[in-house]
C-alpha positions in Angstrom: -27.1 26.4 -15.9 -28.4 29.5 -17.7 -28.0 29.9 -21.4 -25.3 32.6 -20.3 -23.0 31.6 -17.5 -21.0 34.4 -17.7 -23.8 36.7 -16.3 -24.7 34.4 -13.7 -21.5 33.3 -12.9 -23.1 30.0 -12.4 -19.5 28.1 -12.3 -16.9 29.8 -10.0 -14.6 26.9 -9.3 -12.2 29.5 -7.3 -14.2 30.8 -5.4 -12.4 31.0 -1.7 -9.8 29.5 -3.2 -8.3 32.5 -4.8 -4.5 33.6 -3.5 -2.4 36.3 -5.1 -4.9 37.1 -8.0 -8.2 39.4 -7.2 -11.1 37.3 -7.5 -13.3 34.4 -8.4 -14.6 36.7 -10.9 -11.6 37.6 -12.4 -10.5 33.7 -12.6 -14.0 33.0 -14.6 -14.2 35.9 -17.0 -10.5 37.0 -18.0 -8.0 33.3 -17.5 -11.3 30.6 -17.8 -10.3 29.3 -14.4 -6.4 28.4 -15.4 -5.9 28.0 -12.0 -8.5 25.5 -11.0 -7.7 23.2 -13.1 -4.2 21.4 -14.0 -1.2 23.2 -14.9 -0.9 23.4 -18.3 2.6 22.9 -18.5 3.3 19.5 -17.5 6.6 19.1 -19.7 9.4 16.9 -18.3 11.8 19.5 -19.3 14.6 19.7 -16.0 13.5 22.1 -13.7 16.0 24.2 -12.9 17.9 23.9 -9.5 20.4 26.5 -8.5 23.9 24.9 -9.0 27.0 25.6 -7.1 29.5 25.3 -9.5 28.2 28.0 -11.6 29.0 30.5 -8.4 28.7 34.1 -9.7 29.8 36.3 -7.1 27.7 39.3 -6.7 30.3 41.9 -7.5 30.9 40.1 -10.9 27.0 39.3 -11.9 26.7 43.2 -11.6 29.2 44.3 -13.6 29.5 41.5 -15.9 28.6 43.2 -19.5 28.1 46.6 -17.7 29.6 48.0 -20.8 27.2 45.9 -23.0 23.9 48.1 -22.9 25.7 50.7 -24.4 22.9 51.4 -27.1 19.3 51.8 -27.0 16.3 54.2 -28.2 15.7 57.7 -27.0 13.8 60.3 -28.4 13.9 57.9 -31.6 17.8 57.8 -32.2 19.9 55.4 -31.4 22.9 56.6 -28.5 26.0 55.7 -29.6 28.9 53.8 -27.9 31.1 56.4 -28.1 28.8 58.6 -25.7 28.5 55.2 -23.3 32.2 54.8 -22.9 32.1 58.3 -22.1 30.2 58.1 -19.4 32.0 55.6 -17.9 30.7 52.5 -19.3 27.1 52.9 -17.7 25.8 53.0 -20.8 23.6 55.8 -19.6 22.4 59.1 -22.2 23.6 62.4 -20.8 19.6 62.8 -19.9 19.3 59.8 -18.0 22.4 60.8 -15.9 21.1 64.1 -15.1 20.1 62.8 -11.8 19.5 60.0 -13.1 17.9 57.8 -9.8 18.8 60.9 -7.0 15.6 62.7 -5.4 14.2 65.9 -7.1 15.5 64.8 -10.6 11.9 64.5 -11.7 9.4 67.1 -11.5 6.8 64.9 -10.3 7.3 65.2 -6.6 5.0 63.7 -4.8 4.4 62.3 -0.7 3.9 58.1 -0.9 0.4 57.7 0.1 -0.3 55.2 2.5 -2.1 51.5 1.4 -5.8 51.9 0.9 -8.2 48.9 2.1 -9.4 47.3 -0.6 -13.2 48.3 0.0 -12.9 51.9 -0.7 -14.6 53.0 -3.7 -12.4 55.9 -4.5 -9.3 56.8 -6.8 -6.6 58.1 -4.1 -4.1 60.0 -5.0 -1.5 62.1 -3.2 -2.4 65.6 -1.6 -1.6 68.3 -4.3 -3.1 66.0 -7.4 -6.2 65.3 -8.3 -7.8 63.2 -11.2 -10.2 63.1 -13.9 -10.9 60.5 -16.7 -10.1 60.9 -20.3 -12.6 58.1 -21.4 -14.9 55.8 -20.1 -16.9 52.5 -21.4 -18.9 53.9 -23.6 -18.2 57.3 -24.8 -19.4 57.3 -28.2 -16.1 58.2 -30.6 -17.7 58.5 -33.7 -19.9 61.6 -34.9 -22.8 59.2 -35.5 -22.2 57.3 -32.3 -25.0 58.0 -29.5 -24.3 58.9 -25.9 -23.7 56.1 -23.7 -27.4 54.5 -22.2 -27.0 51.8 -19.6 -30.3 50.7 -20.1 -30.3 50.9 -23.5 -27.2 49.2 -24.9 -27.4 47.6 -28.4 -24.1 46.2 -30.5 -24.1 48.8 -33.2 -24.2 51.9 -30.6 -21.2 49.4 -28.6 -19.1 49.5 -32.1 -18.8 53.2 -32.3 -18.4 53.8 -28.7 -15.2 53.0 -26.4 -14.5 49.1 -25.4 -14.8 48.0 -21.7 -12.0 47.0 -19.6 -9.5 49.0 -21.1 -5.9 47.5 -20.4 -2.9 48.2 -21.9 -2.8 52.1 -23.4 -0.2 54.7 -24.6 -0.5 58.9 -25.7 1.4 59.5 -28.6 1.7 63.1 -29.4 0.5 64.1 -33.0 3.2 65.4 -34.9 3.3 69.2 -35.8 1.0 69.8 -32.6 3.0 71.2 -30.4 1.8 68.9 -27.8 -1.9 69.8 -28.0 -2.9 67.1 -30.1 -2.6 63.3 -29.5 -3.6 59.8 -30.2 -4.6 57.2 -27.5 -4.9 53.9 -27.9 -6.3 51.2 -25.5 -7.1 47.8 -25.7 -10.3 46.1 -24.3 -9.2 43.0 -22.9 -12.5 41.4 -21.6 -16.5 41.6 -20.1 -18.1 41.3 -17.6 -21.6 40.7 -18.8 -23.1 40.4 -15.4 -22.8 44.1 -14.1 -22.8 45.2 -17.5 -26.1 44.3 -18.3 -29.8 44.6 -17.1 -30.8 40.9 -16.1 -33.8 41.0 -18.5 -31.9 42.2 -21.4 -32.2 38.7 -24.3 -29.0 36.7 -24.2 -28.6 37.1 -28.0 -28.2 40.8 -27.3 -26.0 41.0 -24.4 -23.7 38.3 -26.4 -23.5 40.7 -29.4 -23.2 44.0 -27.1 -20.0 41.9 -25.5 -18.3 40.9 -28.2 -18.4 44.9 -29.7 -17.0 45.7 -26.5 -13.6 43.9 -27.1 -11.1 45.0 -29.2 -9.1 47.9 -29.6 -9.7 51.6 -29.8 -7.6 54.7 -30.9 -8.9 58.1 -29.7 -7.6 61.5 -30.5 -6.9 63.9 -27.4 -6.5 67.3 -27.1 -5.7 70.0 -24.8 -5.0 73.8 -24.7 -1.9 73.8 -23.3 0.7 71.4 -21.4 -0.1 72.1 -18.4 -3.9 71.0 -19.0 -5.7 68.1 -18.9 -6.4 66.0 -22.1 -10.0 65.4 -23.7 -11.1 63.2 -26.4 -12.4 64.4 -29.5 -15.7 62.7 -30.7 -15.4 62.3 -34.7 -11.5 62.9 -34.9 -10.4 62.1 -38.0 -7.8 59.1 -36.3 -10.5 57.6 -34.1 -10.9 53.9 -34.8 -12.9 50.9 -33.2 -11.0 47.2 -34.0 -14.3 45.0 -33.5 -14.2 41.1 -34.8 -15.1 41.9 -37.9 -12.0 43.8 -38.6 -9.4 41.7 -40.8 -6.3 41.0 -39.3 -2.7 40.1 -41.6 -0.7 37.1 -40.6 2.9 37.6 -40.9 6.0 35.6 -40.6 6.6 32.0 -41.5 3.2 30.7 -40.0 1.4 32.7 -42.6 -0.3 30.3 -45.0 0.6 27.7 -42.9 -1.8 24.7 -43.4 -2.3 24.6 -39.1 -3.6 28.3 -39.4 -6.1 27.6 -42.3 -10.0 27.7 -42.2 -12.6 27.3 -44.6 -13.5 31.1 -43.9 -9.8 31.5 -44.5 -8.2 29.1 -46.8 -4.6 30.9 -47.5 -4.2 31.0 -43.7 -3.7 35.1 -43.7 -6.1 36.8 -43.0 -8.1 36.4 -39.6 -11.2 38.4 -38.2 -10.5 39.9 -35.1 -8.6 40.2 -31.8 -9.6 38.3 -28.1 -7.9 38.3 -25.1 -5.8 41.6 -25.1 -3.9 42.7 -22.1 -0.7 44.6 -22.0 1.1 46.1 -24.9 4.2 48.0 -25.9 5.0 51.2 -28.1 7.8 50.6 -30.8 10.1 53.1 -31.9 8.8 54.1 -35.3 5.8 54.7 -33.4 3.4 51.9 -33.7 1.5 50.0 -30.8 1.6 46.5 -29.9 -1.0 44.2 -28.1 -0.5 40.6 -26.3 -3.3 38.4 -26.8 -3.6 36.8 -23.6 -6.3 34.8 -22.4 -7.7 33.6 -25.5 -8.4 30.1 -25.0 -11.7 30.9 -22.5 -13.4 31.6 -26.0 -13.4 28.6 -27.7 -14.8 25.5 -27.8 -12.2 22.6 -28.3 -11.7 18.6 -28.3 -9.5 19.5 -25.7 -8.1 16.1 -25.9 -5.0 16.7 -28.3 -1.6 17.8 -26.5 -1.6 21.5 -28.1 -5.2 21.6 -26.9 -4.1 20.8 -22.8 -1.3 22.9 -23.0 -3.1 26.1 -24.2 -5.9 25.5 -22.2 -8.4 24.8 -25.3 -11.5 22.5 -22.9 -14.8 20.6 -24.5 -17.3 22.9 -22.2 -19.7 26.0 -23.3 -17.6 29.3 -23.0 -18.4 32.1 -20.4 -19.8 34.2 -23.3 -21.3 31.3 -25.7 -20.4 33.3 -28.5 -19.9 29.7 -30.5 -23.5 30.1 -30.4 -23.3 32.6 -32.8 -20.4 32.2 -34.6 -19.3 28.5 -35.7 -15.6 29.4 -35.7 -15.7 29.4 -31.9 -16.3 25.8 -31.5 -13.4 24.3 -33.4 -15.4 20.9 -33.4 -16.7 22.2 -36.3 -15.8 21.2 -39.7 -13.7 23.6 -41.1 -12.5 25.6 -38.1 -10.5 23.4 -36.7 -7.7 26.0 -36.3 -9.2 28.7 -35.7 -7.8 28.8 -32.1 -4.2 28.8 -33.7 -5.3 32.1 -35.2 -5.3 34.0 -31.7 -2.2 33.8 -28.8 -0.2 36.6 -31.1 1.3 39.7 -30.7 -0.5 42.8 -32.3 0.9 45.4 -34.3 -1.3 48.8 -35.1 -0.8 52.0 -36.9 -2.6 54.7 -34.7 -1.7 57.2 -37.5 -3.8 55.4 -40.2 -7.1 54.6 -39.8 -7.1 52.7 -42.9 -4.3 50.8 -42.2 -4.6 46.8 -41.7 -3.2 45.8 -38.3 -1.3 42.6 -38.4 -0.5 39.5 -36.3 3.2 38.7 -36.1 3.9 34.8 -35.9 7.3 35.4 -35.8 7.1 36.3 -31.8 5.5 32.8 -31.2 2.1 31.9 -30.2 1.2 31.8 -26.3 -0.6 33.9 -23.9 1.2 37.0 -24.4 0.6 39.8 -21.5 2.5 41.5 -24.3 5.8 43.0 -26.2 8.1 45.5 -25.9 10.8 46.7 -28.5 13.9 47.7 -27.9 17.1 48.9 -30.7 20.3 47.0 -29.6 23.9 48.4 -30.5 24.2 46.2 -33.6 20.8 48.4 -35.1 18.7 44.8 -34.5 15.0 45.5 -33.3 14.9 43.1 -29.7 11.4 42.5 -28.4 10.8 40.6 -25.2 7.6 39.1 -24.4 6.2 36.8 -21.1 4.1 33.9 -21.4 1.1 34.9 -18.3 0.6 30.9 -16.8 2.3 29.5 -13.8 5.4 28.0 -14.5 5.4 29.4 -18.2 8.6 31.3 -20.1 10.0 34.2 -20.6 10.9 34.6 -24.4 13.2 37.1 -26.9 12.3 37.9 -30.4 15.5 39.3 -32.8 14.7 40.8 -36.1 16.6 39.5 -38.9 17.0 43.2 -40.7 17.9 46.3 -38.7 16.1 49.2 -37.7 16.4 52.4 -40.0 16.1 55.5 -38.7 12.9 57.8 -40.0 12.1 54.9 -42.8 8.8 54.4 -40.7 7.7 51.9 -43.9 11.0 49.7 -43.2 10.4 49.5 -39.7 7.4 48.2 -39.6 8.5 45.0 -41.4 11.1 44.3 -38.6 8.3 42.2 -36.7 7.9 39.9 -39.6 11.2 37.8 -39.2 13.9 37.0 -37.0 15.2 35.0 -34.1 12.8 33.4 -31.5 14.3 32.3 -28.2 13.2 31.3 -24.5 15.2 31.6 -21.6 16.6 29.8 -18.9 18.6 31.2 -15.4 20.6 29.7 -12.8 21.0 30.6 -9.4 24.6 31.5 -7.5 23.5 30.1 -4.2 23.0 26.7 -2.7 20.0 25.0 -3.0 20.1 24.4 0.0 19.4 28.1 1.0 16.5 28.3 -1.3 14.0 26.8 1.1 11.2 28.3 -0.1 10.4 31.2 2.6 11.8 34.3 0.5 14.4 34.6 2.9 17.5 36.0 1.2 20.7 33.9 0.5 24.2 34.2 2.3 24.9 36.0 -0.2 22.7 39.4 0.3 20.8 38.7 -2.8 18.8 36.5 -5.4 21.2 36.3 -8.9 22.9 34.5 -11.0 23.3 33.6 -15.0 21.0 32.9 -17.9 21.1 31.9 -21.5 18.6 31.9 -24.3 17.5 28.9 -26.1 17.3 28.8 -29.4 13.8 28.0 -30.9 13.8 29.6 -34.4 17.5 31.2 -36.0 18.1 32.0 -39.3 14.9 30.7 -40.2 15.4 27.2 -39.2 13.9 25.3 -36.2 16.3 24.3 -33.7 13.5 22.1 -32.4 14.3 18.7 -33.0 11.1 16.3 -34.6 9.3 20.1 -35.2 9.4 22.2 -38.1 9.6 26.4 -38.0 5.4 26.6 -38.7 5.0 24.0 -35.7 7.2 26.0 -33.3 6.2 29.1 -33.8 2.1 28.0 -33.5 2.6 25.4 -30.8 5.3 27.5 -29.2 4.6 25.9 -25.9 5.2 22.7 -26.8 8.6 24.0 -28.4 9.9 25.5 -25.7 8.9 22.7 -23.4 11.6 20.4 -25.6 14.3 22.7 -24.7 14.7 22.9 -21.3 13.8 26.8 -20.0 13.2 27.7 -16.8 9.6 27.8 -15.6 8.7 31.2 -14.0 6.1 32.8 -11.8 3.9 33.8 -14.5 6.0 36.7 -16.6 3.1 39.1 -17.0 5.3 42.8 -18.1 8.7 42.9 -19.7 10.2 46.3 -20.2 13.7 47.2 -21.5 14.6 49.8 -19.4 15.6 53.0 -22.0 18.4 54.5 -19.8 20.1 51.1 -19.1 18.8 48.7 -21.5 18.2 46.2 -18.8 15.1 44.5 -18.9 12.6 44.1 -16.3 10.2 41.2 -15.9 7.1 41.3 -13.4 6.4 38.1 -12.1 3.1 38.8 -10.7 2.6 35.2 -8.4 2.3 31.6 -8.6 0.0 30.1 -5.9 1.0 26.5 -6.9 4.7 26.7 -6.2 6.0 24.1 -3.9 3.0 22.4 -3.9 2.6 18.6 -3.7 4.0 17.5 -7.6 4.7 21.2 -8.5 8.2 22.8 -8.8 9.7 24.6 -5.2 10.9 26.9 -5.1 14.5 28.5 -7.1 16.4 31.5 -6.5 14.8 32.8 -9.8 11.3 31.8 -8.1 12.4 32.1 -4.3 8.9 31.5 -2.4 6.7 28.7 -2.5 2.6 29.4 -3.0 4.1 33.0 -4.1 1.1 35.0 -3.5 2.8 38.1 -3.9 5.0 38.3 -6.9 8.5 40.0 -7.7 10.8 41.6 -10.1 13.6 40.1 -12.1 16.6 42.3 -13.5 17.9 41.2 -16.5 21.8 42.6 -17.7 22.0 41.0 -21.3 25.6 40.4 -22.0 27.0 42.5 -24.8 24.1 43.7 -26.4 20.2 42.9 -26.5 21.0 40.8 -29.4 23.3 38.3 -27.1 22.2 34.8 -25.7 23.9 35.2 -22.3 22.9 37.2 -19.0 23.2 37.9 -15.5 20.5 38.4 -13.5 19.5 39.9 -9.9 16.1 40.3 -8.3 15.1 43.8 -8.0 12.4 43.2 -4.5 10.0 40.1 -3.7 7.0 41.9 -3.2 4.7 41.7 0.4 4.0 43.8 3.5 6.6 43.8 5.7 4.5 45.4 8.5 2.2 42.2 8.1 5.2 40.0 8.3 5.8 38.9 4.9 9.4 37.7 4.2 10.1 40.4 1.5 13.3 41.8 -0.1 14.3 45.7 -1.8 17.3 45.3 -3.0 18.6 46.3 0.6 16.5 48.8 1.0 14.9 48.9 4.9 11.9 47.0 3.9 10.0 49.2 6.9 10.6 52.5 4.5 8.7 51.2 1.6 5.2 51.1 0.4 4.0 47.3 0.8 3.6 45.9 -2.7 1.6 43.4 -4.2 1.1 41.4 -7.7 3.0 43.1 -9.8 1.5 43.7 -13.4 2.5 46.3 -15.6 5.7 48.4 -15.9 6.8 51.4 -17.3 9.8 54.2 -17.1 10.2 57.5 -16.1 11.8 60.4 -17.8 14.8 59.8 -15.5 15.0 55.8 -15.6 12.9 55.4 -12.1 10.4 52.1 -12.7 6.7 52.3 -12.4 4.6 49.0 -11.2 1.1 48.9 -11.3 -0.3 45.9 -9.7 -3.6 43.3 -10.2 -3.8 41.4 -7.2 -3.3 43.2 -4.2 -6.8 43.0 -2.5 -6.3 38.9 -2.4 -2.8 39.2 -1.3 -2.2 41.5 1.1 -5.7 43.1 1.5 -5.3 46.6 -0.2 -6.7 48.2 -2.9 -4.6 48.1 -6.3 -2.2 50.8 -7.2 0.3 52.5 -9.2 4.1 52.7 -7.6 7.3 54.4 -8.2 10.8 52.7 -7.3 14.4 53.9 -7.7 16.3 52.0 -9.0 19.8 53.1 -8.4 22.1 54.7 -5.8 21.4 54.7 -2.0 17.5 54.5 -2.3 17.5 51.3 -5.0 15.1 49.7 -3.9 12.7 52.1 -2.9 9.1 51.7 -3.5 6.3 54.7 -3.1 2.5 54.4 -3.7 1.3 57.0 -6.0 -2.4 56.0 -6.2 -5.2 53.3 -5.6 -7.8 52.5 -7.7 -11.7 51.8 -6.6 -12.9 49.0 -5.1 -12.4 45.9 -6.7 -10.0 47.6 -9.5 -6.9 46.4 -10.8 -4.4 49.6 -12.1 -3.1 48.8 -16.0 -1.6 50.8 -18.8 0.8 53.7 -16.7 1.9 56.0 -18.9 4.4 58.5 -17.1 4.7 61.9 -18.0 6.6 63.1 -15.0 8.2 65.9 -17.7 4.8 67.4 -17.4 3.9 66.2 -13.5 1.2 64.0 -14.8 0.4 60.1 -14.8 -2.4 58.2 -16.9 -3.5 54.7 -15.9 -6.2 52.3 -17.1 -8.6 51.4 -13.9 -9.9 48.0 -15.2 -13.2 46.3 -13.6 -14.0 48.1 -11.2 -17.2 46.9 -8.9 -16.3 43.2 -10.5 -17.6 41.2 -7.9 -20.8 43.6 -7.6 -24.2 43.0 -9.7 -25.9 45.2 -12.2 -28.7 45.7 -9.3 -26.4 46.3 -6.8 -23.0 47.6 -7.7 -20.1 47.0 -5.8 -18.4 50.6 -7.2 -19.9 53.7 -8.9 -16.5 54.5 -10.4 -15.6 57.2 -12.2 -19.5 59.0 -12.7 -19.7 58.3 -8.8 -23.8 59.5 -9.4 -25.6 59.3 -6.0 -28.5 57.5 -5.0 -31.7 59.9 -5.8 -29.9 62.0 -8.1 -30.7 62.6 -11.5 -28.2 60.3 -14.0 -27.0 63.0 -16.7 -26.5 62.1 -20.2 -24.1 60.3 -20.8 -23.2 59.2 -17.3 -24.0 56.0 -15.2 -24.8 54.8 -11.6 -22.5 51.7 -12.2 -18.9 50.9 -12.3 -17.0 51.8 -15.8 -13.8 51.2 -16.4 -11.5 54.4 -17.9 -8.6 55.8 -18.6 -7.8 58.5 -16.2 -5.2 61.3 -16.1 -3.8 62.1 -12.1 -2.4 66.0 -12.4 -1.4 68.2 -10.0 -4.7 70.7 -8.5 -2.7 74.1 -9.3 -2.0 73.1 -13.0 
């Protein structure tokens, strides 16, 4: 083994093993191999089994608490009920009606393209658009920073220039601009040191030049008009790089908490750094949040304690080796015995301050967070849902304990510090015996049923018998595991839906369902080895503050036209883009739901895109393919802008499976063989953030 696996890839344990995920590659590098090995969750909690006697039918799952989503954020003001009785009970704002789900209530209009094979190295998009990035691994951000070098990469240039694998990211218009002027921010949720780097480059170097290249980043845009494409501004006065030297607050009853303590750190609240980042959410006083995901391939660990199996903490050298460096990443060392506890949080950053210290909220529980996403419910109560990313891991709800106020920005961002924790748990309408495992739909016509929330944490008190609040909310797994929830397909988005308030949870796959000793399958989780994922609809009842729900699938994802046993909703499943892995959600300006998906290549052998679906009326349902992403690509971050016929998404390790000799992409500088690399450019894969506008803007 060399002294840096990570570049040689000298353990790939999944390789030609993979299903439903893209790569062995991906497996090493961004989950340490979770799915080689055991799954972490090996609780005795009752799986769930769909029972009869809790029949829903579907015409009362649907319009059980239809009147309850009657509040939520829009615009940053809170709809009232009086307007959602108005309109019928749908809970809907007069915007989101106006066409709310019918064709040519958006302005982006666009033809479906059809699926790309996942060997083209190019960024398709539909006729009429084209594309161009915003930012790429390393543009430098600072006025001192120097222009990206290839060959000549060093950890201080890294630190003032943009992270690599950029995943989860939102543009937040700068107040007072009239929407010339905007922040971005992006997370960086991992490396990929081997087609990063040049092979002779010193270990020592490339580990320092990795570990700059995590984080997060927040960029200033800026454009001359609405109808043109965004640039960065080097040297903005808002641009900020969040390395692992940058001090992190922990908030909530965990803070100070003697399992969080280090000698670095005695008080237990203040921790360097951020690993692991993957999706995120934007609240509504105008913060950003970040889910740190797969942090447990950084450390070092005994790996022989119960918390230690069931987040995935091993006794075997990391990827990176950064323990090499750094004693905190070996927790066999005296002293930093928790410093693992510190990471497996959700994030909360000010893009507005630069100054500002960005905090770690232990209120939302500790896991492996794909990330959060806020949401105002009726009673003025800030909801944030969040799934755990591991097969046969929970789905979870955070309640704040105070109430939102609107334009007391200060206030607000408090709301994260305390509150209600729970996890949840459904139950199926249909026979078990129609469940068998296939996807095939029940008698019924669909996949639904009922669900409640578990209390874990409320009114400050652990409802977790033999465990007190600090030990729930740090070992959250092990919490939830005494409670009985049911265990999903690996929750990787969760998005309240602004129009409707119902929430939406992308279950991306779960290649060990149904397999000898493993849970089959459930009409929540309706296929068995799910390679290909699917959506779950959730209709809180009353409010988002409520413990009760009905829920529906929205499709089981697949390609028909291969065969796959795949649902829409209803919709003919021979009128729809095929779909694959499901990742990261977002809405439209008129309620439609955007998927982009991490996955596909390994699933149903197509590139990685970005799709639109209706979700009500005749065409509910629907899926369309806006774009693919290069070879070897998975599509993260959308941000939709429809208002303004435009579409950002993050394009995430591209070429991963290629070497830095011989890259497997040349994404997005796409320099050719023999000619000259300008400055700043580079004949190698980078991931970006691109913007996809129409050609005639």
């Amino acid at each position: 083994m060399s002294e840096t696996p990570g570049r040689k890839f000298a353990l790939l344990p999944m390789l030609g093993h993979t299903k439903g995920k893209r790569s062995p590659v991906t497996c090493a590098l961004k989950c340490d191999n979770a799915c080689s090995g055991e799954v972490c969750n090996t609780s005795s909690n009752s799986y769930f089994r769909d029972i009869a006697s809790t029949t829903l039918s579907r015409r009362a799952a649907l319009g059980f608490g239809a009147a309850g989503a009657l509040a939520v954020v829009l615009g940053g003001s809170l709809a009232s009920s009086e307007t959602a009785v108005a309109d019928g009970g749908t809970g809907l704002s007069a915007a989101a009606k106006n066409g709310y789900g019918r064709a040519g209530a958006s302005k982006l209009q666009f033809t479906a393209i059809p699926s790309v094979p996942a060997d083209v190295d190019a960024v398709t998009v539909p006729a009429g658009f084209t594309w161009k990035p915003v930012i790429r691994w390393g543009d430098p951000i600072f006025k001192d920073a120097p222009a990206f070098d290839l060959a000549k990469q060093t950890a201080a240039a890294q630190e003032r220039q943009f992270g690599y694998n950029n995943d989860y990211t939102d543009i937040l218009e700068i107040p007072g601009s009239k929407g010339r002027r905007a922040v971005l921010f992006a997370n960086h949720e991992y490396t990929n040191d081997a087609i990063m780097f040049p092979p002779s480059m010193p270990a020592a170097d490339v580990r320092a030049v990795s570990q700059a290249a995590h984080g997060l980043s927040v960029v200033e845009l800026e454009r001359t008009n609405k109808s043109s494409p965004w640039k960065y501004v080097q040297g903005a006065k808002l641009n900020r790089r969040y390395l692992n030297s940058t001090r992190y607050e922990l908030t909530g009853p965990a803070a100070g908490s003697a399992l969080v303590k280090t000698t670095a750190d005695p008080e237990g609240r203040w921790i360097n750094g951020t690993l692991g980042n993957c999706a995120g959410g934007t609240t509504p006083w105008g913060t950003i949040l970040s889910g740190e995901e797969n942090f447990n391939g950084y450390f070092v660990a005994p790996g022989t304690s119960a918390a230690d199996k069931r987040y995935g903490l091993t006794n075997k050298a990391t990827a990176r080796q950064w323990e090499l460096d750094d004693p905190r990443f070996n927790t066999n060392n005296p002293g930093y015995e928790n410093e693992a506890n510190r990471f497996g949080w959700i994030v909360e950053v000010d893009p507005f301050d630069p100054t500002s210290t960005p905090k770690k909220h232990s209120s939302l529980g500790r896991f492996k967070h794909e990330g959060a996403n806020v949401i105002v419910a009726k009673s003025g109560h800030v909801v944030a849902y969040s799934g755990d990313d591991e097969r046969f891991d929970y789905l979870y709800k955070f309640v704040s304990k105070a109430k939102y106020r609107e334009g007391d920005r200060k206030h607000n961002m408090t709301l994260l510090s305390e509150g209600d924790l729970y996890v949840a748990k459904f139950t199926g309408d249909s026979p078990a015996a129609e469940i068998d495992g296939s996807g095939k739909v029940p008698a019924d016509g669909s996949f639904d049923g009922k669900g409640e929330w578990l209390p874990l944490v409320v009114g400050g008190k652990s409802k977790v018998a033999g465990m007190s609040v600090e030990e729930v909310l740090v070992y959250t797994r092990l919490a939830a595991d005494k409670v009985g929830p049911t265990k999903m397909d690996r929750c990787e988005d969760v998005e309240p839906n602004p129009f409707t308030g119902k929430v939406y949870v992308a279950c991306t796959n779960n290649s060990d369902r149904g397999k000898a000793g493993k849970e089959g399958a459930t009409e929540i989780n309706p296929r068995n080895e799910n390679r290909d994922g699917h959506i779950v609809e959730i209709t809180e009842t009353g409010d988002q503050t409520s413990t009760r729900f009905t829920w529906n699938l929205l499709m089981v994802c697949g390609d028909p036209a291969q065969g796959d046993v795949t649902y829409f909703s209803g919709f003919p499943a021979d009128q729809v883009s095929p779909i694959s892995c499901p990742d990261n959600l977002a809405f439209d300006s008129v309620g439609n739901l955007w998927i982009s998906t991490d996955g596909a290549p390994s699933g149903i052998g197509r590139a990685d895109g970005l799709f639109k679906v209706t979700l009500e009326g005749a065409e509910r349902g629907r899926v369309e393919q806006f774009l693919a992403v290069p070879r070897d690509a998975e599509t993260c971050g959308p941000i939709i802008h429809d208002d303004e016929r435009t579409v950002f998404v993050s394009v995430q390790h591209p070429g991963e499976e290629g070497t830095f000799e011989a890259p497997n992409s040349y994404f997005p500088d796409y320099v050719r063989a023999g000619a000259p690399v300008q400055r700043g450019q580079a004949r190698a894969p980078r991931p970006s953030v691109i913007q996809v506008f129409r050609a005639d803007a």
